[in-house]
PDB file of N, CA, C and O in Angstrom:
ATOM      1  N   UNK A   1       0.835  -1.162   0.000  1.00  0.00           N
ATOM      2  CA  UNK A   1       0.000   0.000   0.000  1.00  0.00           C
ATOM      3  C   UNK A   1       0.892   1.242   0.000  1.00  0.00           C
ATOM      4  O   UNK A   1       1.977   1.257   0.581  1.00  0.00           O
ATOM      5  N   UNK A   2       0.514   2.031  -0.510  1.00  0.00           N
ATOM      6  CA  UNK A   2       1.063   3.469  -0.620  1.00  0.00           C
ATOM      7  C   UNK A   2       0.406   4.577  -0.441  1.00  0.00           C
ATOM      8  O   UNK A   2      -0.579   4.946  -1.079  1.00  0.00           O
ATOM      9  N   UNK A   3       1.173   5.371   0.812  1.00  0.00           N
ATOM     10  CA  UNK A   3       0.628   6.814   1.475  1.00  0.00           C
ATOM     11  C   UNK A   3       1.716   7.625   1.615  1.00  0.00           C
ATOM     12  O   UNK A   3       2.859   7.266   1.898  1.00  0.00           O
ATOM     13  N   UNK A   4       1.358   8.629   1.427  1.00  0.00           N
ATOM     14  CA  UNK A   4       2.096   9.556   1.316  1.00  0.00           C
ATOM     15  C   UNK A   4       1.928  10.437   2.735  1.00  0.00           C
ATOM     16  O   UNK A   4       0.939  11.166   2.811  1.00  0.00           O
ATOM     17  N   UNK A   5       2.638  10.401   3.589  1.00  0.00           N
ATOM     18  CA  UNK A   5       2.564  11.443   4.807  1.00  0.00           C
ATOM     19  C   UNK A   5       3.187  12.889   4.351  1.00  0.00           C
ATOM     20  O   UNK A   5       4.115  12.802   3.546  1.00  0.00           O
ATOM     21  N   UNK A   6       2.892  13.891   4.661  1.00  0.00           N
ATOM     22  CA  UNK A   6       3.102  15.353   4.857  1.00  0.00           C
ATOM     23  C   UNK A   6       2.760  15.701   6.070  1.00  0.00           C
ATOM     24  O   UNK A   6       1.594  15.665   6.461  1.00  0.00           O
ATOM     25  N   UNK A   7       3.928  16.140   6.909  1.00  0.00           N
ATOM     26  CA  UNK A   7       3.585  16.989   8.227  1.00  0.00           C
ATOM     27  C   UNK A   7       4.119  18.368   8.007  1.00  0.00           C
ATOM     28  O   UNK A   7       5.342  18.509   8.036  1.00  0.00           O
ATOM     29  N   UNK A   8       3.537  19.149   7.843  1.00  0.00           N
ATOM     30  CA  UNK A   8       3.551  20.513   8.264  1.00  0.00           C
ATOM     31  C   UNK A   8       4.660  21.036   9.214  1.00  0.00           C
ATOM     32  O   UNK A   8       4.153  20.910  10.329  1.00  0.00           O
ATOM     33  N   UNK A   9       5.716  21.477   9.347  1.00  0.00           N
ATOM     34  CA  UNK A   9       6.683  21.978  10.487  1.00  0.00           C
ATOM     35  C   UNK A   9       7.534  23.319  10.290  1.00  0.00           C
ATOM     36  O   UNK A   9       7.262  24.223   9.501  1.00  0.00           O
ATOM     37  N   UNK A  10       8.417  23.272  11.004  1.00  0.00           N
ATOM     38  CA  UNK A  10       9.429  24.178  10.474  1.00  0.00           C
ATOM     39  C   UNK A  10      10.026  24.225   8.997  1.00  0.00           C
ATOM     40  O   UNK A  10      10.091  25.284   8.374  1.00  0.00           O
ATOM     41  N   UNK A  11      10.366  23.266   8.589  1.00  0.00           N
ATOM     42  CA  UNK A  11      10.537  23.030   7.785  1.00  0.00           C
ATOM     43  C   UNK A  11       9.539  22.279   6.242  1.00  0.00           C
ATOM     44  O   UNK A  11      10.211  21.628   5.441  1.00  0.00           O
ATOM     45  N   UNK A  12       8.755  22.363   6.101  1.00  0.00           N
ATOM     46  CA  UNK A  12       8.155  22.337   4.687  1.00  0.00           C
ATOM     47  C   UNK A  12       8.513  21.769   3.370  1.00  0.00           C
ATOM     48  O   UNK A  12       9.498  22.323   2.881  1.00  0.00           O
ATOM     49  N   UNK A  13       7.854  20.559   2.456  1.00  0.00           N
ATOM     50  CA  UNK A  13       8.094  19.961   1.269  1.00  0.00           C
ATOM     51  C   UNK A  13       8.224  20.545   0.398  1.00  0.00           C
ATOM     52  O   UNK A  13       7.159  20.864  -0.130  1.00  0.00           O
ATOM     53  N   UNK A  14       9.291  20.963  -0.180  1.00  0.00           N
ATOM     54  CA  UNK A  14       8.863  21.503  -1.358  1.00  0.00           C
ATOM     55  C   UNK A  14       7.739  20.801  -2.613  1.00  0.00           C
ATOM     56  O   UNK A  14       6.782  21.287  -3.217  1.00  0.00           O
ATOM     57  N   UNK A  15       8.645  18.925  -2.646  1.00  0.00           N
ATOM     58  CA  UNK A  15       8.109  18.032  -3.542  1.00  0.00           C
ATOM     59  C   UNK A  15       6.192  17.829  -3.039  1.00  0.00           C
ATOM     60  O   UNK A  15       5.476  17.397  -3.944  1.00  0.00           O
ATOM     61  N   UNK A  16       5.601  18.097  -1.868  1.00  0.00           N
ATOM     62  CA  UNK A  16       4.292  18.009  -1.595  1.00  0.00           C
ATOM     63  C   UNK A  16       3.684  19.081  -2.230  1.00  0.00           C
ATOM     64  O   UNK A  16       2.770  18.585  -2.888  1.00  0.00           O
ATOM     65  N   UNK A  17       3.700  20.659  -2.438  1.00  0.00           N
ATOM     66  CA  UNK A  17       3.307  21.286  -3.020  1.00  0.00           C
ATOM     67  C   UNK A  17       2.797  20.826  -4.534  1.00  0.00           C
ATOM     68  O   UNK A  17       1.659  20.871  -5.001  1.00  0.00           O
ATOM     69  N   UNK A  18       4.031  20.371  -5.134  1.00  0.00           N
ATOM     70  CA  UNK A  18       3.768  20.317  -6.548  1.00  0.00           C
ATOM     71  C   UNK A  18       2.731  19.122  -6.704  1.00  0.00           C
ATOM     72  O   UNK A  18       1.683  19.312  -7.321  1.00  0.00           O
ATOM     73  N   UNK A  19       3.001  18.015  -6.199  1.00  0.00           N
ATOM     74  CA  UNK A  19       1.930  16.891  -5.578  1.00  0.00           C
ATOM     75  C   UNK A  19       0.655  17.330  -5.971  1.00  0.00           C
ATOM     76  O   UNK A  19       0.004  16.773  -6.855  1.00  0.00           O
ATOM     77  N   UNK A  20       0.288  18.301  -5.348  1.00  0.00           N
ATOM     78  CA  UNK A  20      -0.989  18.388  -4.798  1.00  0.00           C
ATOM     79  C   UNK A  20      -1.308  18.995  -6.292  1.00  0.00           C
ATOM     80  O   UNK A  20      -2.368  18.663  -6.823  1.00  0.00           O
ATOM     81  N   UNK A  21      -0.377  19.910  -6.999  1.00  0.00           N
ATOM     82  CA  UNK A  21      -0.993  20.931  -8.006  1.00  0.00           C
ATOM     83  C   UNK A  21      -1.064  19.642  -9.328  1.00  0.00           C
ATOM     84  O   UNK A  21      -0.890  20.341 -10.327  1.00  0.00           O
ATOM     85  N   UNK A  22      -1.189  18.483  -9.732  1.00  0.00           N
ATOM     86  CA  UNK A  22      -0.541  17.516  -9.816  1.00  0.00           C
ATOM     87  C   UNK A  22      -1.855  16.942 -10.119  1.00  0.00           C
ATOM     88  O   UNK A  22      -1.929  16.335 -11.188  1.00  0.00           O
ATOM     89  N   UNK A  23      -3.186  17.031  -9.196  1.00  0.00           N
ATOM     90  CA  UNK A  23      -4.678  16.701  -9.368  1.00  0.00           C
ATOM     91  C   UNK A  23      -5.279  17.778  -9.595  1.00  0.00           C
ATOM     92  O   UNK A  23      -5.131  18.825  -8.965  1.00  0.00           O
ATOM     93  N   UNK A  24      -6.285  17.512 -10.881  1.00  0.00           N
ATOM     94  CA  UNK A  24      -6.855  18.722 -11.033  1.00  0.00           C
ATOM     95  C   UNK A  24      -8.145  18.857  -9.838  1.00  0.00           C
ATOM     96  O   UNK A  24      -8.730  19.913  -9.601  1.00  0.00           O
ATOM     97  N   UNK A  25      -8.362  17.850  -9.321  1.00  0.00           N
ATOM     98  CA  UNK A  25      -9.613  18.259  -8.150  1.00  0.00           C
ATOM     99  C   UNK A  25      -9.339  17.444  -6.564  1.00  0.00           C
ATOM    100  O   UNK A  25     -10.010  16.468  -6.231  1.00  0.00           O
ATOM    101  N   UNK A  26      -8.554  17.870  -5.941  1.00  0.00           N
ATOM    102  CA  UNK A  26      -8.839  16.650  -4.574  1.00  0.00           C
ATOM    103  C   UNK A  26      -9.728  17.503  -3.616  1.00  0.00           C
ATOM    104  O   UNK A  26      -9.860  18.715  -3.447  1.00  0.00           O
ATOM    105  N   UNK A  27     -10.345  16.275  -2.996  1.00  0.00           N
ATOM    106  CA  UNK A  27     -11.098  16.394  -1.749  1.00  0.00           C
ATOM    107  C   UNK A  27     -10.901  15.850  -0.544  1.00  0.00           C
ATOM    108  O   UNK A  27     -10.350  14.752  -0.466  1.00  0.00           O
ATOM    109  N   UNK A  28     -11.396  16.658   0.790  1.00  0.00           N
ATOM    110  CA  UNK A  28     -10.506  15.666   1.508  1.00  0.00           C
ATOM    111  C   UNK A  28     -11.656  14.983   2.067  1.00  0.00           C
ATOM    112  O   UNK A  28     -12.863  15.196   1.951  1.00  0.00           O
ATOM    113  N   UNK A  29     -10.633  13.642   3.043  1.00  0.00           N
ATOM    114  CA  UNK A  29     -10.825  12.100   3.021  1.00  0.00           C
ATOM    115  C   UNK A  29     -11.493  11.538   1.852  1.00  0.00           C
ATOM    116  O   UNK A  29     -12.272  10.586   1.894  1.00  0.00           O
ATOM    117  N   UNK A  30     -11.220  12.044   1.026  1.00  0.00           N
ATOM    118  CA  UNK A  30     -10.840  11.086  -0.719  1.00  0.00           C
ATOM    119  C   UNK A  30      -9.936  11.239  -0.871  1.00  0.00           C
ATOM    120  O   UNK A  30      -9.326  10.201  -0.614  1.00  0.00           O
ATOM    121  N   UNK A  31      -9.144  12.182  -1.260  1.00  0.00           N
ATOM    122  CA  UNK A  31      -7.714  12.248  -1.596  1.00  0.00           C
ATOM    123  C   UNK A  31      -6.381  12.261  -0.472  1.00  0.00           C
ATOM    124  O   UNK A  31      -5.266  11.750  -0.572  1.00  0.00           O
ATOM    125  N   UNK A  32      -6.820  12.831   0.303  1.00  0.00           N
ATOM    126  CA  UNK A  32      -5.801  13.019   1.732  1.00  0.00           C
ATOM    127  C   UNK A  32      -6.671  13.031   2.740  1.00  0.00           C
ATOM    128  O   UNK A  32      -7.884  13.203   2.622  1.00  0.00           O
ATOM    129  N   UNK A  33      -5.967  12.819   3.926  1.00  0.00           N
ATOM    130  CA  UNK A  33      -6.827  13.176   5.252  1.00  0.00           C
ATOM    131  C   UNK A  33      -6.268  13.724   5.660  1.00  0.00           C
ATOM    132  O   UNK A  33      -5.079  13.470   5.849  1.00  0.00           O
ATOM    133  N   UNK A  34      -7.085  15.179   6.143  1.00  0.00           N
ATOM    134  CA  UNK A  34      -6.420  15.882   6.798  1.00  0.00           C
ATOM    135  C   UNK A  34      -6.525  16.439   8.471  1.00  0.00           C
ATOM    136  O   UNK A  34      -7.477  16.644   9.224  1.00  0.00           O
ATOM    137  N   UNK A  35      -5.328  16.537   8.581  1.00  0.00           N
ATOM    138  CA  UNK A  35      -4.835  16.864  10.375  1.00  0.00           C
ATOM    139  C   UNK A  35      -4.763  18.131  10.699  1.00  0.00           C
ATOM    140  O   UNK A  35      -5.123  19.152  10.112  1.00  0.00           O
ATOM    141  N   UNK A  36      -4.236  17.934  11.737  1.00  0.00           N
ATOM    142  CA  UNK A  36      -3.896  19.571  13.055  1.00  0.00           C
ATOM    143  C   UNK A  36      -3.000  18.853  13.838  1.00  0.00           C
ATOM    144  O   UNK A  36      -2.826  17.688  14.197  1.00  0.00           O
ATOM    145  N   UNK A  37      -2.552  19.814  13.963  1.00  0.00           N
ATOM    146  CA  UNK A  37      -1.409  19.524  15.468  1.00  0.00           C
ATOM    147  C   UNK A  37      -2.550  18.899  16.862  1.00  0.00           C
ATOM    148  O   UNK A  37      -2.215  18.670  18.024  1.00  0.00           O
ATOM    149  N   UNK A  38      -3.593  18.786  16.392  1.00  0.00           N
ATOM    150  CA  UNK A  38      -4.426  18.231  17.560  1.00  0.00           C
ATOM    151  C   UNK A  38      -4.972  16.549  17.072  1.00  0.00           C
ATOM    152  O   UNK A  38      -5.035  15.551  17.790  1.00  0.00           O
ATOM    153  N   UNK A  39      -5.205  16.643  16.082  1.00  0.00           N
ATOM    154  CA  UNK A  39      -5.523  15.236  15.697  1.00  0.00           C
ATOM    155  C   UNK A  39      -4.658  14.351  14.751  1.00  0.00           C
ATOM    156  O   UNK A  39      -4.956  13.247  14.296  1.00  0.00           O
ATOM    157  N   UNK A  40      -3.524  15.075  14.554  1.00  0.00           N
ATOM    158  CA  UNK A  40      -2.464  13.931  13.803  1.00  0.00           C
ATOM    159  C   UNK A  40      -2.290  12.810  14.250  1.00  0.00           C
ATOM    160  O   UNK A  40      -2.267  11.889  13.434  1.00  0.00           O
ATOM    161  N   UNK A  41      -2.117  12.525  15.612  1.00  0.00           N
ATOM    162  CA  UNK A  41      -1.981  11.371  15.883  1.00  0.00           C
ATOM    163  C   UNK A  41      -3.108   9.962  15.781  1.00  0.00           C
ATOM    164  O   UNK A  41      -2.927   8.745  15.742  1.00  0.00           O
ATOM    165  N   UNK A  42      -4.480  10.960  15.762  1.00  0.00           N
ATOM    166  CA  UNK A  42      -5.845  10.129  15.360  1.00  0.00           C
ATOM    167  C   UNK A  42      -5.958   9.702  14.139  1.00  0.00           C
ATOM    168  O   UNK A  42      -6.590   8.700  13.805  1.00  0.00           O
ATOM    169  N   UNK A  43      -5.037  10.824  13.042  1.00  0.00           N
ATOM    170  CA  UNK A  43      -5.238  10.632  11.830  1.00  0.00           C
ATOM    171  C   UNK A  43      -4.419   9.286  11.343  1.00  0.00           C
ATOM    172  O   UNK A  43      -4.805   8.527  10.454  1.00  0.00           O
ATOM    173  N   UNK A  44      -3.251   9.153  12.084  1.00  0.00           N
ATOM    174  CA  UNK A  44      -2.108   8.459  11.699  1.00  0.00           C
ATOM    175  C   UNK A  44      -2.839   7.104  12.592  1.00  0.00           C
ATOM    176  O   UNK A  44      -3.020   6.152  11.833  1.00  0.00           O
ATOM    177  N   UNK A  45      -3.143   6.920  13.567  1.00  0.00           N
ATOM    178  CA  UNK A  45      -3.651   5.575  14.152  1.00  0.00           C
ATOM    179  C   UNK A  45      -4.849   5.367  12.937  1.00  0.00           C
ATOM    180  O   UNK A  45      -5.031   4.164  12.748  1.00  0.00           O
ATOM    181  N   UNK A  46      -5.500   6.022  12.281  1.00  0.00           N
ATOM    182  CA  UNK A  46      -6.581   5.299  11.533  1.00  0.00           C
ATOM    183  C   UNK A  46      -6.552   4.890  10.568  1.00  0.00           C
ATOM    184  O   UNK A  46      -7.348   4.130  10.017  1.00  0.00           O
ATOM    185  N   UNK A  47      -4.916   5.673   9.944  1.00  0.00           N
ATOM    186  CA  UNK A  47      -5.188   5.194   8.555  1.00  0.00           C
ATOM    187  C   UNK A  47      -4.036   3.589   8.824  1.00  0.00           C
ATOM    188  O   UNK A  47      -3.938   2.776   7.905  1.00  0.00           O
ATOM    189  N   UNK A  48      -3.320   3.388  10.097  1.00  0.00           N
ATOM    190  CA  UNK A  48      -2.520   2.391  10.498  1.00  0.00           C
ATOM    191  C   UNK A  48      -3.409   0.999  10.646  1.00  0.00           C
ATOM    192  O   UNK A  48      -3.237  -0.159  10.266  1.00  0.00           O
ATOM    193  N   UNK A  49      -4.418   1.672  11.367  1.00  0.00           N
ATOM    194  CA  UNK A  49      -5.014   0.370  12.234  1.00  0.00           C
ATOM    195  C   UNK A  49      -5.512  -0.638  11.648  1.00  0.00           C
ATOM    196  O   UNK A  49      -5.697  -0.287  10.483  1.00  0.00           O
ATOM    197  N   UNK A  50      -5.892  -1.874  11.810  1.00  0.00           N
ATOM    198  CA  UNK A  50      -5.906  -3.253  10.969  1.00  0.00           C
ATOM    199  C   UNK A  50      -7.219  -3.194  10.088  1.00  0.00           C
ATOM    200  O   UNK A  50      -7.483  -3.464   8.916  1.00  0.00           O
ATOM    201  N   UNK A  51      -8.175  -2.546  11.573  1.00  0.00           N
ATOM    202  CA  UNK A  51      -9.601  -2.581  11.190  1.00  0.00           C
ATOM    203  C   UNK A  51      -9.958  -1.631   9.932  1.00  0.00           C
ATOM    204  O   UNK A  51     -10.848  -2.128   9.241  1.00  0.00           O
ATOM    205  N   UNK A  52      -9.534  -0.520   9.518  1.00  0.00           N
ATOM    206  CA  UNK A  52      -9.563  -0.062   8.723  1.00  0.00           C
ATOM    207  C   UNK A  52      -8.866  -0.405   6.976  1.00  0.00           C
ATOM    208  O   UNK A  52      -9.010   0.109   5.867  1.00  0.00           O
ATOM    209  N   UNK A  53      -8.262  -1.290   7.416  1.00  0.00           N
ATOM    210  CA  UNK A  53      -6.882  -1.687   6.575  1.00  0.00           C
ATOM    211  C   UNK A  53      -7.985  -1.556   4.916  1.00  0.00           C
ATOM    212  O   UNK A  53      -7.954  -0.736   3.999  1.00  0.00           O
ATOM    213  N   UNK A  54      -8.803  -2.707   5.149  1.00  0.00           N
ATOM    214  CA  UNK A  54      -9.745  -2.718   3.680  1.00  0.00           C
ATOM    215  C   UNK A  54      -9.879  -1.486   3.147  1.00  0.00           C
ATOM    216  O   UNK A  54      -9.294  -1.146   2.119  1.00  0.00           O
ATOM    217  N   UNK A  55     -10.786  -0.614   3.922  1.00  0.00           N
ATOM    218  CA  UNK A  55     -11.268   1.035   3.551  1.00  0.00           C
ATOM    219  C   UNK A  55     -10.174   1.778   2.998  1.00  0.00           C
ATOM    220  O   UNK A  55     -10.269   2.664   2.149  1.00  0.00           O
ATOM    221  N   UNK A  56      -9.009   1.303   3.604  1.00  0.00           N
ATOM    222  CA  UNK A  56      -8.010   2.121   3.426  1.00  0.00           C
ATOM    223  C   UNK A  56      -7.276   1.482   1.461  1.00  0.00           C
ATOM    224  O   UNK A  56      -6.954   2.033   0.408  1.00  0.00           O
ATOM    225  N   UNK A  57      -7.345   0.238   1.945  1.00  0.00           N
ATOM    226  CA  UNK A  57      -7.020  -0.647  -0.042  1.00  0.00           C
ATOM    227  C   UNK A  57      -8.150  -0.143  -0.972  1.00  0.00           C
ATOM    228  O   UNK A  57      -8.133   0.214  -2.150  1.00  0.00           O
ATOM    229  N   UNK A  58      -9.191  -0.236  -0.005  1.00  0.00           N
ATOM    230  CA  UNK A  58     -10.179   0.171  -1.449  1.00  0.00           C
ATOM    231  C   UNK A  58      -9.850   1.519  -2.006  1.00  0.00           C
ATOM    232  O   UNK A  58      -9.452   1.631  -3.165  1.00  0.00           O
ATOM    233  N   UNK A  59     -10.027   2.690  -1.101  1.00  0.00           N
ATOM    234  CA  UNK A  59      -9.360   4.104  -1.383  1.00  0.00           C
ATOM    235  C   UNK A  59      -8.266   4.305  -2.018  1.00  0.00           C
ATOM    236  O   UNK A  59      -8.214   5.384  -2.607  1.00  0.00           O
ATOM    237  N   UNK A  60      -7.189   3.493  -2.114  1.00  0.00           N
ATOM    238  CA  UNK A  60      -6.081   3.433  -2.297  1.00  0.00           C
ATOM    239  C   UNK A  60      -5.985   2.672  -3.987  1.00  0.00           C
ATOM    240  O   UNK A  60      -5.012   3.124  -4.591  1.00  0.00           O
ATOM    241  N   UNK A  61      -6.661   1.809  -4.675  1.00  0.00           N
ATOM    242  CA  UNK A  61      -7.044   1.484  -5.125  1.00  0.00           C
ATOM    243  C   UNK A  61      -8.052   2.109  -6.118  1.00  0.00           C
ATOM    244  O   UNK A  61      -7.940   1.703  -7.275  1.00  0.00           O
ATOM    245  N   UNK A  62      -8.994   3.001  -5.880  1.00  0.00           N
ATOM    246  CA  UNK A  62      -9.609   3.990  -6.577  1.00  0.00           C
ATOM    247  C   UNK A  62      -8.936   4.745  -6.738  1.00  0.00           C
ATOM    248  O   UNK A  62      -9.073   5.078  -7.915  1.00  0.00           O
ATOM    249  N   UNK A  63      -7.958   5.505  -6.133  1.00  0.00           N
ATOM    250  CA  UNK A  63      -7.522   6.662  -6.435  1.00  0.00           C
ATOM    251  C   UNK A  63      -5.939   6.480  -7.669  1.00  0.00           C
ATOM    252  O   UNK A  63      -5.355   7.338  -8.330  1.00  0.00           O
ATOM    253  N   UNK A  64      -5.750   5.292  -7.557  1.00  0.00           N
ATOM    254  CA  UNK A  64      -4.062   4.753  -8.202  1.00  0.00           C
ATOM    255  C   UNK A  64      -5.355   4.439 -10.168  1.00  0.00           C
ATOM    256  O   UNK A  64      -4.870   4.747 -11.257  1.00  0.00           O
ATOM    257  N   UNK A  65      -6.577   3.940 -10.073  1.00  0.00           N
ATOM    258  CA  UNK A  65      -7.701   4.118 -11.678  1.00  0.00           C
ATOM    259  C   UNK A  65      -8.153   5.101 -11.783  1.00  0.00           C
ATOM    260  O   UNK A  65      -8.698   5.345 -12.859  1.00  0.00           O
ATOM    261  N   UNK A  66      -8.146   5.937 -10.923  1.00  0.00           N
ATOM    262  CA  UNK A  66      -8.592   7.793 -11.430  1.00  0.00           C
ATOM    263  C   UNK A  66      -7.603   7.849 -11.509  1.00  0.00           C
ATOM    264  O   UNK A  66      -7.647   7.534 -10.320  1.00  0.00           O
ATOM    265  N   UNK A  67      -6.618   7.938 -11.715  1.00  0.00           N
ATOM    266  CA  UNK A  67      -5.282   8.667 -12.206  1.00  0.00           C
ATOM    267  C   UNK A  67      -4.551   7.500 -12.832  1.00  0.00           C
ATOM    268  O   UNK A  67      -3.375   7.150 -12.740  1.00  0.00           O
ATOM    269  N   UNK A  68      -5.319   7.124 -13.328  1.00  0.00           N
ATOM    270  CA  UNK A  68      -4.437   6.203 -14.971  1.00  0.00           C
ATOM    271  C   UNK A  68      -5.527   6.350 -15.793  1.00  0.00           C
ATOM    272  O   UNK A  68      -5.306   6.198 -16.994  1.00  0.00           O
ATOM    273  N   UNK A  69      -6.657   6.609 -15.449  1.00  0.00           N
ATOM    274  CA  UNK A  69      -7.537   7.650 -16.546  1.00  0.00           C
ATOM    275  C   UNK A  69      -7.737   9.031 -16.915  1.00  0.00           C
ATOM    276  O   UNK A  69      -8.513   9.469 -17.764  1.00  0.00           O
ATOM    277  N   UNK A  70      -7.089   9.543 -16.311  1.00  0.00           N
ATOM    278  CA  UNK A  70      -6.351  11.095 -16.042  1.00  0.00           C
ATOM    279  C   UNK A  70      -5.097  11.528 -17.382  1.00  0.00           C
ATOM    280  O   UNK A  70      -4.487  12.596 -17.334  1.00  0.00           O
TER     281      UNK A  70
END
C-alpha cells in the first residue's frame, strides 16, 4: 500500500506542493486526510489500524484508476 505522509513543520516539502498541483480536483478524506497539530496522531492511528486496513485498499485502489484515466 502506498501513502504519502506530509507533516507541516518548520521546515516544509517543497516536492508536496507540486503533488498536490498535480490533481486537477482533490477532496478531503478522498484524496488526503487531513490533520492539526491536535488530531495527527488520530489521523495516523486510523489510517494504520488493521480494522480499517480494507477502507483504506479500497481508497487506495480507486484513487491509483482515477489517475491512470487522467
Amino acid at each position: 500500500m502506498l501513502y504519502i505522509t506530509e507533516i507541516d513543520g518548520n521546515n516544509w516539502s517543497r516536492r508536496f506542493s507540486r503533488l498536490l498541483c498535480t490533481w486537477l480536483s482533490l477532496s478531503p478524506n478522498v484524496h488526503y486526510l487531513p490533520a492539526t497539530l491536535d488530531n495527527v496522531t488520530d489521523v495516523a492511528r486510523y489510517v494504520v489500524d488493521e480494522e480499517h486496513e480494507t477502507e483504506m485498499e479500497i481508497s487506495s485502489k480507486q484513487q491509483i484508476h482515477g489517475a491512470r484515466e487522467n
